[in-house]
C-alpha positions, 0 to 999 in steps of 0.5 A: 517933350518929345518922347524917343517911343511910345511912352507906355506909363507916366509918374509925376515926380517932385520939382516939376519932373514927370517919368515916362517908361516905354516899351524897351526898358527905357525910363526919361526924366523930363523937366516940364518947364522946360520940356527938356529930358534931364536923365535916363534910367533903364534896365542894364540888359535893355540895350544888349536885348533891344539893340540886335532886335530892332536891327533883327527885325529891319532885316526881316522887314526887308527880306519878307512883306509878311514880317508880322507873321514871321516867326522871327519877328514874333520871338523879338516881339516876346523879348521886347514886351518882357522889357516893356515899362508898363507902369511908374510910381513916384515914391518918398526919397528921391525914388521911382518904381517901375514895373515890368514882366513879372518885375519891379525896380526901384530907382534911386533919382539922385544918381540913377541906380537900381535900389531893388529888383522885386520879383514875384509876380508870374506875369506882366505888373500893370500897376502900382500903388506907394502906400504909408510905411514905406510899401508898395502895392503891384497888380499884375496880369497873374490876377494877383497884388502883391505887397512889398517892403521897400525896406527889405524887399521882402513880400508882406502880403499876397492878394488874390480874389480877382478872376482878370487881370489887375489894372489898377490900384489906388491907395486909401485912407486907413491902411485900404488898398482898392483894386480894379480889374478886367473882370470889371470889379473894384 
C-alpha cells in the first residue's frame, strides 16, 4: 500500500480493509491483502480548497526562495490543516468516523456517502473512540470530549477537566471513557 500523502490517521475496517485519512481531506480504503486501494472517500469542498492551493503555493515556490515565510503560503497552509484528516474510527454497520478541524463525518462504507456532519468542538478533533449504544467519543484540541448520538446527532454530554489538548480516548468497560492529554493526565 502506497498512500498518495502522509497518511495522518489509520482505522482498521471488517474484511481485511484499513482507512488511511491524510492531510487534504482525503479518506482511501485499502484492501490488505492485496495492497490494493478499493474506494475513496473526501470532503465535498476538498478538491475545490486543495486544488488551487497546491497550485498557489508551486507558484510562490517559484517566484520567492523564502516561500515558508510568505504570507501567502501560511494562508493555504491554514486552509489545508482545516481539512486535514487527524483521526478514524471504524464503527458498527458499515461505517467510518473521521475528524477534522473542529468536525466529524460519519461515512456510510457501502456507497461512500456522508451519514452526519457533527460539529461542536472549537478546534481540531485529534481523537475518537466508538462507544456501546451507537455513540461516539471525540477529543479535540479546545481541551474538550464530546459525546455524540450516532442516531440523531445530537450531543449527549460534554466533558471538560483537562487543561491540554486531548490526544486520545479509549473505550472501557462499564460505560467508562479513559482520556489521555498533553497535560499529561489520563
Amino acid at each position: 500500500m502506497r498512500a498518495w500523502r502522509r497518511a495522518a490517521s489509520l482505522a482498521a475496517l471488517a474484511d481485511s480493509r484499513l482507512a488511511s485519512g491524510d492531510d487534504h481531506g482525503i479518506i482511501r480504503i485499502w484492501d490488505v491483502n492485496s495492497g490494493v486501494e478499493v474506494a475513496m472517500l473526501g470532503d465535498p469542498n476538498s478538491p475545490e480548497i486543495c486544488k488551487p492551493l497546491e497550485a498557489r503555493k508551486s507558484e510562490i515556490e517559484r517566484r520567492d526562495r523564502n516561500w515558508r515565510q510568505n504570507e501567502e503560503y501560511k494562508k493555504a497552509e491554514n486552509k489545508l490543516r482545516k481539512i486535514r484528516v487527524g483521526c478514524l474510527v471504524a464503527l458498527d454497520g458499515e461505517r467510518l468516523a473521521s475528524g477534522s478541524a473542529g468536525s466529524i463525518i460519519v461515512w456510510n462504507l457501502v456507497d461512500g456517502k456522508q451519514l452526519a456532519r457533527l460539529e461542536g468542538h472549537k478546534r481540531a478533533v485529534k481523537c475518537l473512540a466508538g462507544l456501546d449504544d451507537d455513540r461516539l467519543a471525540s477529543g479535540s484540541v479546545d481541551k474538550s470530549i464530546i459525546v455524540w448520538s450516532l442516531a440523531d446527532g445530537t450531543q449527549l454530554a460534554k466533558l471538560v477537566g483537562h487543561t491540554g489538548l486531548v490526544l486520545s480516548l479509549a473505550a472501557l468497560d462499564g460505560d467508562r471513557l479513559a482520556s489521555g492529554s498533553k497535560d499529561r493526565s489520563i
